[in-house]
VOMI-657808 format. One record per residue (C-alpha): x, y, z. Coordinates in steps of 0.5 Angstrom, whole numbers. Layout:
# residues N
ATOM | x | y | z
ATOM | X | Y | Z
...
***
This chain:
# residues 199
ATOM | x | y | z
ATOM | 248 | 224 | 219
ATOM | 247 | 217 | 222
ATOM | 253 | 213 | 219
ATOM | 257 | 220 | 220
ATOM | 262 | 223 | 224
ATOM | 257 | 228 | 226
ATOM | 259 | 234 | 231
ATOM | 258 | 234 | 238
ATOM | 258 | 242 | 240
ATOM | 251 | 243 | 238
ATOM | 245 | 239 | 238
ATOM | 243 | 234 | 233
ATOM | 237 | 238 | 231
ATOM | 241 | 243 | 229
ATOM | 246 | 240 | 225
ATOM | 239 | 235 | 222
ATOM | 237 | 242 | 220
ATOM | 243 | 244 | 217
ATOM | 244 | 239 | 213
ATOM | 236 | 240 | 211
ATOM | 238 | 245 | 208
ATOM | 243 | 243 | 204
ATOM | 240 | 238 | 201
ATOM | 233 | 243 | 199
ATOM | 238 | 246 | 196
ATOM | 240 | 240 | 192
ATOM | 233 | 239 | 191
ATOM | 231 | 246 | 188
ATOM | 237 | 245 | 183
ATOM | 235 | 237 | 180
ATOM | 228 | 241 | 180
ATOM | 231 | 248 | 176
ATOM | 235 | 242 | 171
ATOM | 228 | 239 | 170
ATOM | 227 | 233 | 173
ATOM | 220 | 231 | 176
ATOM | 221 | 225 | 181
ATOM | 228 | 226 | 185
ATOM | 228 | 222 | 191
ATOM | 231 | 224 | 198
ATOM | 234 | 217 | 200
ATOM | 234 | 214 | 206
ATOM | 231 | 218 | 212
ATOM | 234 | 213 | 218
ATOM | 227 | 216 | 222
ATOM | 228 | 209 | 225
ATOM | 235 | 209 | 225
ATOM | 235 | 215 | 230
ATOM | 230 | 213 | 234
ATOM | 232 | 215 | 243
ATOM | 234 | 209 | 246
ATOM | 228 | 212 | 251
ATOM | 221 | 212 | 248
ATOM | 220 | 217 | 252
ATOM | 224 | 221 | 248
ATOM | 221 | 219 | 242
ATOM | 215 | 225 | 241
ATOM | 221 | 231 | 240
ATOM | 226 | 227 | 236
ATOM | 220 | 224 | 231
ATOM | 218 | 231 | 231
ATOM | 224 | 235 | 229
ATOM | 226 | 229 | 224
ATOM | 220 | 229 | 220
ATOM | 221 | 237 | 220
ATOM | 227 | 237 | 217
ATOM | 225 | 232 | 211
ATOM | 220 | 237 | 211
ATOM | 225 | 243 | 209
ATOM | 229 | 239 | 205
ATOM | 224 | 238 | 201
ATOM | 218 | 242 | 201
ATOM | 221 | 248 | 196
ATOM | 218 | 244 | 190
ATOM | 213 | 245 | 186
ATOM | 206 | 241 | 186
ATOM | 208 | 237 | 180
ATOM | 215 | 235 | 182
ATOM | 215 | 228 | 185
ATOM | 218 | 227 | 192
ATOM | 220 | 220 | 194
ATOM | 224 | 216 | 200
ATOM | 226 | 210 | 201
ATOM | 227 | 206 | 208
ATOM | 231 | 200 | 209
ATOM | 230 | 194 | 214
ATOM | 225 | 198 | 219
ATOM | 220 | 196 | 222
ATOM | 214 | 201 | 222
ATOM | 209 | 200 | 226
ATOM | 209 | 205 | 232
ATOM | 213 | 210 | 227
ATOM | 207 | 211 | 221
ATOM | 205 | 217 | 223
ATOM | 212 | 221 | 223
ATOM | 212 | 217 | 216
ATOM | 207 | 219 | 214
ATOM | 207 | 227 | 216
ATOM | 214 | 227 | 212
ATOM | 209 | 227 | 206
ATOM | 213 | 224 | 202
ATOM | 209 | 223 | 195
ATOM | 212 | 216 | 194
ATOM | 216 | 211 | 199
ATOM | 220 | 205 | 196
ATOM | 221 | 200 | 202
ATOM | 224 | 194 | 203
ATOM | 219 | 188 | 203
ATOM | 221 | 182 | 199
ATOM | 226 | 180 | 205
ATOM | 221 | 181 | 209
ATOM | 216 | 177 | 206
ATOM | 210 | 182 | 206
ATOM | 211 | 183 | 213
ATOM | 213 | 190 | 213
ATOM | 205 | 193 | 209
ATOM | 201 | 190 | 214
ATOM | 204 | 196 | 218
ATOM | 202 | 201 | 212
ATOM | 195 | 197 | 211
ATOM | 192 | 197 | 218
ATOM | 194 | 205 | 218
ATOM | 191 | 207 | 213
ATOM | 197 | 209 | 209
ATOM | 194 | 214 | 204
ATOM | 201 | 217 | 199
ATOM | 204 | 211 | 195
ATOM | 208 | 206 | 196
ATOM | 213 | 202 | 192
ATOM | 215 | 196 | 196
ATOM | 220 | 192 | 193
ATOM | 219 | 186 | 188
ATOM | 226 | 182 | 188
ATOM | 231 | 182 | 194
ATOM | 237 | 187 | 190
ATOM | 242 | 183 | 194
ATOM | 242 | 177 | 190
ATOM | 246 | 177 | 183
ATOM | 239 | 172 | 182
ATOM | 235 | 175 | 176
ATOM | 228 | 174 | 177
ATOM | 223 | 172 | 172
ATOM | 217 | 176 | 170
ATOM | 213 | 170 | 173
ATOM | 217 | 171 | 180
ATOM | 216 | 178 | 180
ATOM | 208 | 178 | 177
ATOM | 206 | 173 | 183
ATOM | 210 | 178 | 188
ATOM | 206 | 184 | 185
ATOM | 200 | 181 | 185
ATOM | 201 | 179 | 193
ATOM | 202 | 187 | 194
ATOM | 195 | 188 | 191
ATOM | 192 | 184 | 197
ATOM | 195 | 190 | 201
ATOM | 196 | 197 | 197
ATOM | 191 | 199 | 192
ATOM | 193 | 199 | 184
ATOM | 193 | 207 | 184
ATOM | 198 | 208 | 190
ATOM | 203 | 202 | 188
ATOM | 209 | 202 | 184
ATOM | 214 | 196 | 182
ATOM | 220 | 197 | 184
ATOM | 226 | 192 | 187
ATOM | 228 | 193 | 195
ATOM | 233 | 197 | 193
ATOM | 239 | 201 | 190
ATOM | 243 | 197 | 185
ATOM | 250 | 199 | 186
ATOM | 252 | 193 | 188
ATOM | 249 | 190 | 183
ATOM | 253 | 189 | 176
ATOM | 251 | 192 | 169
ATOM | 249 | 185 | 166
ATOM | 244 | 183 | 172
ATOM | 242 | 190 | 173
ATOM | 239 | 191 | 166
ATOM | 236 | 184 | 166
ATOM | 233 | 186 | 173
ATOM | 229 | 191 | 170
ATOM | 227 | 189 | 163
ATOM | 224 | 183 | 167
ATOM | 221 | 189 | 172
ATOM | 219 | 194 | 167
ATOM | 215 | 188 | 163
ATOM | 211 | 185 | 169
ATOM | 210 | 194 | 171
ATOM | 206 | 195 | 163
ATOM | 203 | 188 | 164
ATOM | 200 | 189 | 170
ATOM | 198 | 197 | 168
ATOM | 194 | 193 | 162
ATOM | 190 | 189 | 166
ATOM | 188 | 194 | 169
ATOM | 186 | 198 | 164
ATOM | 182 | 193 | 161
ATOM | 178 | 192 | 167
***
């Protein structure tokens, strides 16, 4: 909606609503196909934010219920995940997290852990995914780079509410890099789950 050529002969509450729909639909059928974990990307909640602050309360308003209906025809065992780019997210967390979203993956290596105090200091209660290695680099990260990553993101997120993932997609990203990438990423994830377990 945000990066679109959206219409202008209706609010733009109604065509958020509209496209919600749209995308419940979508939703239920990845469900119906079997899929447990589907991932609605990227909200923009921030990215839409009015220029006045005092409009802020009815657009955060409208916007989180419309992620709400676009995702809330799934049964309780179906993940819901979002990701958000490049925000900053202190004065919105409450919004984020009435999208009840079960995981959000964020940017985070970029900003150098900048961004989970805001999710710290709120008390951020769903799980969180905060990228480990910078996807925008054709650099593959070693399990050493990514464990020290891990280990300074439990500083800030509890072991049962943390997933290991990059910031981002990998569509720009070539096959070669993106699958060393992840082996890397999956090791670093089973290793850390094994500490875990032998603790």
């Amino acid at each position: 909606l945000l990066w679109s050529f959206v219409r202008n002969d209706q609010p733009r509450s109604q065509t958020t609503f509209q496209l919600a729909c749209a995308i419940l639909d979508e939703v239920q059928d990845l469900e119906r196909a079997g899929l447990r974990i589907i991932q609605v990307d990227e909200p923009a909640i921030r990215e839409g934010l009015p220029l006045r602050k005092a409009d802020w309360d009815e657009y955060l308003q409208w916007a989180v219920e419309a992620f709400r209906i676009a995702t809330s025809g799934v049964e309780d065992s179906t993940q819901i995940h979002t990701h958000m780019c490049y925000s900053d997210f202190n004065d919105i967390l409450h919004s984020i997290q009435r999208m009840d979203a079960d995981v959000i993956t964020i940017e985070n290596s970029r900003s150098d852990l900048k961004l989970l105090a805001a999710f710290e200091h709120q008390q951020y209660t769903n799980q969180i995914g905060p990228g480990v290695y910078d996807i925008h680099s054709p650099r593959v990260p070693s399990t050493e780079e990514m464990t020290d990553r891990a280990h300074q993101l439990l500083k800030h997120v509890s072991p049962q509410l943390l997933w290991i993932n990059p910031d981002c997609g990998l569509k720009t990203r070539g096959w070669v890099e993106v699958e060393a990438s992840l082996t890397n990423l999956c090791a670093v994830a089973k290793s850390l789950r094994e500490d875990r377990v032998g603790k």
